[in-house]
C-alpha positions as a Markdown table, in Angstrom:
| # | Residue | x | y | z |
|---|---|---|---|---|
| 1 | Unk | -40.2 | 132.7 | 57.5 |
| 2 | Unk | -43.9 | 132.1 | 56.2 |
| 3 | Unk | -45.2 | 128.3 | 56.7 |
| 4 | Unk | -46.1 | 126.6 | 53.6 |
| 5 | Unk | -49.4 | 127.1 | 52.1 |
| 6 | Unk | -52.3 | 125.3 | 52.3 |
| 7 | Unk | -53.4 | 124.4 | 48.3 |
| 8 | Unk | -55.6 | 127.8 | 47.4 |
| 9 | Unk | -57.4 | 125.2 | 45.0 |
| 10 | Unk | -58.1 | 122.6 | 48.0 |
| 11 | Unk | -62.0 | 123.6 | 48.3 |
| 12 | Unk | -62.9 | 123.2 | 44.5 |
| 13 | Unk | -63.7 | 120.6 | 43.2 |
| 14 | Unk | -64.2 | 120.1 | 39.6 |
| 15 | Unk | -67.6 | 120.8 | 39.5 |
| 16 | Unk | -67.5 | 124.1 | 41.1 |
| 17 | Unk | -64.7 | 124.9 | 38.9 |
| 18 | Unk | -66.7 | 124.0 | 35.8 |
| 19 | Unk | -70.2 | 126.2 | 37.1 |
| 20 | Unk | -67.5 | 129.2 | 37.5 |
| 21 | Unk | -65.9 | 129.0 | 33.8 |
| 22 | Unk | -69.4 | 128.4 | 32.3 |
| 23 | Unk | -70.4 | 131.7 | 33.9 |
| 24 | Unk | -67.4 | 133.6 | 32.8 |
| 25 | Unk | -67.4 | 136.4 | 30.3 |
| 26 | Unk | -64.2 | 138.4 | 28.5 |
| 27 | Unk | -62.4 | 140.4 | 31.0 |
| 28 | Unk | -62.8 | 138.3 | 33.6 |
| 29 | Unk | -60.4 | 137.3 | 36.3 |
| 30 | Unk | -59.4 | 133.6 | 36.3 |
| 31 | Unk | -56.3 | 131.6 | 38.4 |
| 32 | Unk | -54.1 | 129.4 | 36.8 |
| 33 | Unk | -52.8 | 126.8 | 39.5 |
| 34 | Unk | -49.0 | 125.2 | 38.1 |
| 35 | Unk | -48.2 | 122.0 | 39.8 |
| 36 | Unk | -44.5 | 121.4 | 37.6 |
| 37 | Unk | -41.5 | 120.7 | 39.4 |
| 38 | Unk | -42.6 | 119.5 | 43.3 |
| 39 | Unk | -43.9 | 123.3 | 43.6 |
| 40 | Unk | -47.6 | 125.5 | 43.6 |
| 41 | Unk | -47.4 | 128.3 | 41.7 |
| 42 | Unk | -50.9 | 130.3 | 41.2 |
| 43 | Unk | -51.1 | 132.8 | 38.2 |
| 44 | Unk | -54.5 | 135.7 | 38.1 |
| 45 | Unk | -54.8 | 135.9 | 34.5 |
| 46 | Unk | -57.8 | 137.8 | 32.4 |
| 47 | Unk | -60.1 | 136.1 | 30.0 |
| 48 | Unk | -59.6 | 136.9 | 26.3 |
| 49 | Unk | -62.9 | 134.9 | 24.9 |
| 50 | Unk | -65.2 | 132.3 | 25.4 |
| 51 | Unk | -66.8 | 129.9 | 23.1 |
| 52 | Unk | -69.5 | 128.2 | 24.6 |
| 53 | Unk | -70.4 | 126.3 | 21.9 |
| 54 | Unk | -67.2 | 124.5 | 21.6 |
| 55 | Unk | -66.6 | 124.0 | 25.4 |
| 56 | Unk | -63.6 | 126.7 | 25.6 |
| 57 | Unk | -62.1 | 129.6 | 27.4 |
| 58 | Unk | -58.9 | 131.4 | 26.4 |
| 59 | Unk | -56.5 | 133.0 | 28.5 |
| 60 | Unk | -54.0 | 135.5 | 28.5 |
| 61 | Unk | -51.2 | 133.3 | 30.1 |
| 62 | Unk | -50.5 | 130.4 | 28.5 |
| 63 | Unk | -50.5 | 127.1 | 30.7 |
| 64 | Unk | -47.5 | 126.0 | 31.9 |
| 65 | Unk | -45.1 | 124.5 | 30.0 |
| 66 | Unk | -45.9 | 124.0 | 26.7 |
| 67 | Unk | -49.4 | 124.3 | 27.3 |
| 68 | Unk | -51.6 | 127.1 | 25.6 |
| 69 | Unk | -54.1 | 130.0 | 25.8 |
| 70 | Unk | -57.2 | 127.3 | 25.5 |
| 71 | Unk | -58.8 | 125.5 | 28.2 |
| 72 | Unk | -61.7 | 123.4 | 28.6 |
| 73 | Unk | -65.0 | 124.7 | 30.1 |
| 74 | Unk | -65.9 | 121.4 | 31.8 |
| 75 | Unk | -62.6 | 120.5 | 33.5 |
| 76 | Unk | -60.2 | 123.5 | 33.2 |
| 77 | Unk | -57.7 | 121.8 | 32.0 |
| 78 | Unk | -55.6 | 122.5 | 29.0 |
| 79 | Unk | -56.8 | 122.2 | 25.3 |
| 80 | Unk | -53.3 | 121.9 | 24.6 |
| 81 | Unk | -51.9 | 119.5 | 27.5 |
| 82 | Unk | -55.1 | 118.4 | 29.1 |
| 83 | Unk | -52.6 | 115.1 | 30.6 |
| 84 | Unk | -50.3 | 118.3 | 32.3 |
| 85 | Unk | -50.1 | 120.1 | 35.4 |
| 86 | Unk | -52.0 | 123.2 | 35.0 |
| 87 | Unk | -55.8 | 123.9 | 35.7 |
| 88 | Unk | -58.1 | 126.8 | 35.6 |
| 89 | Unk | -59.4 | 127.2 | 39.3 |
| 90 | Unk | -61.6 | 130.2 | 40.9 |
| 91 | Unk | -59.9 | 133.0 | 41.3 |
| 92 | Unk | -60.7 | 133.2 | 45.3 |
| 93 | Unk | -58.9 | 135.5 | 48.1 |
| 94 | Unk | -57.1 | 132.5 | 49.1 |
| 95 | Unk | -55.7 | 132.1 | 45.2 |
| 96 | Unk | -55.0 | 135.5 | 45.3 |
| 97 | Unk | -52.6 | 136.0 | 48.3 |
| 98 | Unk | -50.9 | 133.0 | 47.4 |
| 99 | Unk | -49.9 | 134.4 | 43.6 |
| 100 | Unk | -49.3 | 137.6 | 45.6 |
| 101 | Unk | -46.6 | 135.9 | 48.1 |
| 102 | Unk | -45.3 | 133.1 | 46.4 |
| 103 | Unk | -44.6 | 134.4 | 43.0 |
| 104 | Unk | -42.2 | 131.8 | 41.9 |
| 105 | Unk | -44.2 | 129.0 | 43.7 |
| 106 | Unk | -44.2 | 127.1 | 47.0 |
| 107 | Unk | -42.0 | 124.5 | 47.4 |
| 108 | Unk | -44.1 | 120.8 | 47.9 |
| 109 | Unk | -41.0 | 119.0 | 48.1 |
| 110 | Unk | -37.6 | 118.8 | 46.8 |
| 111 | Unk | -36.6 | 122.6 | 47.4 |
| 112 | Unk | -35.5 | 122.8 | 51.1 |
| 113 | Unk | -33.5 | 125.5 | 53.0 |
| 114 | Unk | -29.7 | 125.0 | 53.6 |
| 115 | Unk | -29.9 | 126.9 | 56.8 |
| 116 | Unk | -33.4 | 125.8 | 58.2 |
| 117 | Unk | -34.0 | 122.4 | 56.8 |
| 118 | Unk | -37.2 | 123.5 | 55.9 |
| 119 | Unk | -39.1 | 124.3 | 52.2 |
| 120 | Unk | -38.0 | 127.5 | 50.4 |
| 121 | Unk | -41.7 | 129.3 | 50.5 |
| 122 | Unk | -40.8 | 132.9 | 49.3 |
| 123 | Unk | -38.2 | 134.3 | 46.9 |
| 124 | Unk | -36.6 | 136.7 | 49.5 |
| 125 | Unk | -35.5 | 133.6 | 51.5 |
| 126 | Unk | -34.1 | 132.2 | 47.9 |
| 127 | Unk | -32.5 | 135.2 | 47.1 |
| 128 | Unk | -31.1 | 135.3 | 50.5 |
| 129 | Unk | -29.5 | 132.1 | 49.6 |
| 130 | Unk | -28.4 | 132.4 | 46.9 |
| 131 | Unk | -26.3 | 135.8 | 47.5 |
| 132 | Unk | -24.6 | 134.1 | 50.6 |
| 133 | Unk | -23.8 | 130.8 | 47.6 |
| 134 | Unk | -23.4 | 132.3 | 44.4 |
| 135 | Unk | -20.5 | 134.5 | 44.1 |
| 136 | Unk | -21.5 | 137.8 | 42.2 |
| 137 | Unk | -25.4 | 137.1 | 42.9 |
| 138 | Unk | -27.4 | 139.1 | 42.0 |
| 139 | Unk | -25.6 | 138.8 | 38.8 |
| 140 | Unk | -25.9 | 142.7 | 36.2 |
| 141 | Unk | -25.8 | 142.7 | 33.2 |
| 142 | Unk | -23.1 | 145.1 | 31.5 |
| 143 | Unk | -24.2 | 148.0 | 29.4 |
């Protein structure tokens, strides 16, 4: 079983965050970091536009919950939930292995393994649990 991840977002600050936005163009690579539910969950997403002039970036993945494809140049938070729990963050090689391994999100708290005791970190260990739990798991849909 993997440990659980350091925060890929721990060594920006806001700052650093903004210089990287302001120098973004369309096409580019950015990270979405999710902090809903007591998990981390990092999305790469492109860059559909900028508009410098009004202090915005737009995404292709929407933020979160709720949230949409507009996000503040200064902060990285989101135009339409800039109170909520997703940010824009550099997309760094540390962001990227995490949204690579932990596609549905670490666990922070609250998700913890019936047979270890310890946070659920990767979806094979859920699915694992889950097909010893859940009668008929995983569950096909009839054609």
């Amino acid at each position: 079983m993997k440990e659980r991840p350091l925060d890929p977002a721990s060594g920006q600050s806001e700052a650093t965050i903004s210089a990287f936005l302001r120098n973004c163009v369309e096409g580019d690579e950015v990270a979405i970091r999710h902090t809903q539910g007591y998990g981390l969950r990092v999305v790469i997403t492109k860059i559909t536009g900028t508009n410098p002039k009004a202090g915005r970036i737009y995404t292709a993945t929407p933020g979160g919950a709720g949230g949409g494809l507009a996000w503040y140049l200064k902060s990285g938070k989101n135009c339409f939930h800039p109170k909520g729990q997703s940010r824009l963050i550099e997309p760094t090689p540390a962001a990227r292995e995490f949204a690579a391994d932990f596609k549905s999100g670490a666990a922070v708290r609250g998700q913890i393994s019936i047979e270890t005791g310890l946070p659920l970190v990767n979806e094979a260990e859920m699915d694992a649990i889950r097909a010893k739990y859940l009668p008929g798991y995983p569950y096909v849909a009839p054609i």
